[in-house]
C-alpha positions as a printed Julia matrix, in Angstrom:
192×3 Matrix{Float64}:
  20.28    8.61  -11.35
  23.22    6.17  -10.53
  24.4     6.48   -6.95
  28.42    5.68   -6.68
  28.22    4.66   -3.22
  25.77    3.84    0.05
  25.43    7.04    0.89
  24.83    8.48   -2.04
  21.95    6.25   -2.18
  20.76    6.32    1.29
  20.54   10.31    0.86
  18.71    9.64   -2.69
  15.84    8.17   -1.18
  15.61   10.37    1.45
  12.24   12.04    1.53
  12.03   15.76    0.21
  10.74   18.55    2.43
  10.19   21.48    0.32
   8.11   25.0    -0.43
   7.68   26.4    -3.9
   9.84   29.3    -3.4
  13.09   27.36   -3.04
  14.53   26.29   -6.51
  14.48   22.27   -7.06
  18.43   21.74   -6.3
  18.08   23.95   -2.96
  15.42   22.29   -1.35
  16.5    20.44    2.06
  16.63   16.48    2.38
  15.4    14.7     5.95
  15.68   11.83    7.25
  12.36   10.49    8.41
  12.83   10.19   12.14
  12.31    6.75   13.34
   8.47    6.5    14.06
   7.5     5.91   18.53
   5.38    3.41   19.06
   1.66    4.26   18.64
   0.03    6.93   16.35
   1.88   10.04   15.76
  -0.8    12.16   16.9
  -0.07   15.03   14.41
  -0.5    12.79   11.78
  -3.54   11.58   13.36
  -5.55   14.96   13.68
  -4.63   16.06    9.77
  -5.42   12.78    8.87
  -8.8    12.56   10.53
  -9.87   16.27    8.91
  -8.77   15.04    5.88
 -10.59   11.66    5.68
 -13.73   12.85    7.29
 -13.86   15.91    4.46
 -13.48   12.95    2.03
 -15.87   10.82    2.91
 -18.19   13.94    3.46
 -17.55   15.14   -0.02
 -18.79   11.25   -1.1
 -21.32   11.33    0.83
 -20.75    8.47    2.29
 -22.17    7.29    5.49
 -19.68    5.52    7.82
 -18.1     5.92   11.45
 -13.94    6.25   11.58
 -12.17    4.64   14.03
  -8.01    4.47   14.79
  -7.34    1.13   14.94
  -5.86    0.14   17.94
  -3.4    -2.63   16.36
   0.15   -1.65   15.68
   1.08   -1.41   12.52
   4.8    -0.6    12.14
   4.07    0.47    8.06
   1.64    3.43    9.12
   1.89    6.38   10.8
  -1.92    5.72   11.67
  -4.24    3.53   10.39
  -7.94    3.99   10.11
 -10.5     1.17   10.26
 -14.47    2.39    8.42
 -17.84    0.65    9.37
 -21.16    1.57    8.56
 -24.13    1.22    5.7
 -21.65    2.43    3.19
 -18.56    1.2     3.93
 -18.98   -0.99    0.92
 -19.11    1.68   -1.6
 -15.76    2.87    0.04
 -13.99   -0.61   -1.06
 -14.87   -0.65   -4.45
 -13.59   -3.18   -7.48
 -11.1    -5.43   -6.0
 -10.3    -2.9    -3.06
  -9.83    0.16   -5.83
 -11.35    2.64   -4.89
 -10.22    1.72   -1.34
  -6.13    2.48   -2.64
  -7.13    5.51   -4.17
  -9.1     6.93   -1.62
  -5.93    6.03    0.54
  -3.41    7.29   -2.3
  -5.38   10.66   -2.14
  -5.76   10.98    1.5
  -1.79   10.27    1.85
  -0.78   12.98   -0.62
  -2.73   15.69    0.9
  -1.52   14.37    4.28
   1.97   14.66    3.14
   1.17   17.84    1.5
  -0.43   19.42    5.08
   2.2    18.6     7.26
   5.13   19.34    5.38
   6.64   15.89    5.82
   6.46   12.34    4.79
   3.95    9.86    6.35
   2.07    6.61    6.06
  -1.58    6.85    6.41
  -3.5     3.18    5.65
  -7.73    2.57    5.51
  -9.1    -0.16    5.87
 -12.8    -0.59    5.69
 -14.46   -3.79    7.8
 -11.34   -5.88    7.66
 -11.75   -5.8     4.37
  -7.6    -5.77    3.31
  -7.18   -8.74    5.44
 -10.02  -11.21    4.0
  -8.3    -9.86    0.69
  -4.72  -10.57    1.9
  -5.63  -14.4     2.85
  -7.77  -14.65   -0.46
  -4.51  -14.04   -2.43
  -2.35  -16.04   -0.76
  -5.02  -19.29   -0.95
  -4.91  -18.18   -4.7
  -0.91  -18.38   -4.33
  -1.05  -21.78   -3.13
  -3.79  -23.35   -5.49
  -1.7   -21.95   -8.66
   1.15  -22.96   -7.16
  -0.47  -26.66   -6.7
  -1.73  -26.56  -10.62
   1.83  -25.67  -11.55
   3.3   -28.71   -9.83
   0.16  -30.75  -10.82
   0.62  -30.25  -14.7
   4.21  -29.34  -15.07
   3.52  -25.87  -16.67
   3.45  -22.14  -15.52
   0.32  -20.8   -14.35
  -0.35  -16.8   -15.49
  -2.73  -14.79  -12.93
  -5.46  -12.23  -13.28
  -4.34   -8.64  -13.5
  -3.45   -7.25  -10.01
  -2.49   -4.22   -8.58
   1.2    -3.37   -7.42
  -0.27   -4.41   -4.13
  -1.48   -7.66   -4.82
   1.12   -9.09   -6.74
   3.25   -8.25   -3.61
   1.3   -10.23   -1.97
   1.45  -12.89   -4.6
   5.77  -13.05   -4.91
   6.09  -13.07   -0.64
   3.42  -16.16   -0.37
   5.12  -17.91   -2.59
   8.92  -16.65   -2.27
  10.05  -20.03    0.05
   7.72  -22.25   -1.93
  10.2   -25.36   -2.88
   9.07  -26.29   -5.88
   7.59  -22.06   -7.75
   8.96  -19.1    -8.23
   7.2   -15.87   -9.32
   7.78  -13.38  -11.89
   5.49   -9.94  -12.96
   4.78  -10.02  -16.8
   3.03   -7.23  -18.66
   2.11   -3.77  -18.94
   0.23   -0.93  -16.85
  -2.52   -2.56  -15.85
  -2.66   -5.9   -17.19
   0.67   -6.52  -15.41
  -0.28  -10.07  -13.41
   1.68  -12.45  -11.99
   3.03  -15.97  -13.4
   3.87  -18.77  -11.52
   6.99  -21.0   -13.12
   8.54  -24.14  -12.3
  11.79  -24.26  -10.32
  14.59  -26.17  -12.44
């Protein structure tokens, strides 16, 4: 779809609120409201069913908390701990973004309405957000060092984000996503 103006766009992207009775070119656009500081506690008791059906149905042993940092990306956040938390992180955090992934659509599902629902499990998204950026910096340091690109791992969506915004003011790099599904990974190229 090609959008011929700002609005046209704006309203595009707009999330979709919609039952299956209404045909697909009748359902009703919102605007998501601008989200009040704190958890939106509607969010936060579907959210808390959901997860703790979830993790029941994985039999997983762990205690859920709402984390009491504000984060302006979620509607909630979640923080896990206990004996199997690391089960619940997985390969590279992968079963960690799907378990999230799922959790979100059902959410969004429930409550008629779109909403941001993030897990974390031990701090584990953090350690991995400061591993990838010292892996930013140390390709970024071979590049320089031996004058040629530097190609990256495969990476999720997520990590490669993380990848391009470490190194966007870098002087000297810049970052590009080559490949497909996923073995996309992210190469590191000298600035002319």
């Amino acid at each position: 779809m090609v959008a011929d103006s700002d609005d046209d766009s704006e309203e595009a992207s707009a999330p979709v609120a919609a039952t299956k009775s209404e045909p697909r070119q009748q359902r009703e656009r919102r605007e998501r409201e601008p989200r009040q500081p704190g958890p939106d506690p509607e969010v936060e008791k579907v959210a808390a069913e959901v997860l703790d059906y979830l993790l029941g149905a994985m039999d997983v042993t762990v205690q859920t908390f709402v984390s009491e940092e504000d984060s302006t990306d979620s509607d909630v956040a979640f923080e896990l701990e206990g004996e199997d938390s690391g089960l619940l992180i997985g390969r590279r955090g992968e079963t960690l973004q799907s378990l999230q992934f799922l959790l979100n659509m059902i959410i969004n599902k429930r409550i008629e309405r779109s909403c941001y629902v993030t897990i974390d499990v031990e701090g584990y998204r953090e350690r991995r957000q400061e591993n990838l950026a010292e892996t930013a910096d140390r390709a970024a340091d071979r590049a320089v060092g031996s004058g040629r690109e530097q190609t990256l791992q495969p990476m999720t969506a997520a990590d490669r984000r993380i990848i391009h915004m470490t190194l966007a003011d870098h002087p000297d790099v810049m970052t590009e996503s080559s490949g497909e599904g996923d073995q996309r990974r992210v190469v590191i190229l000298l600035k002319d």
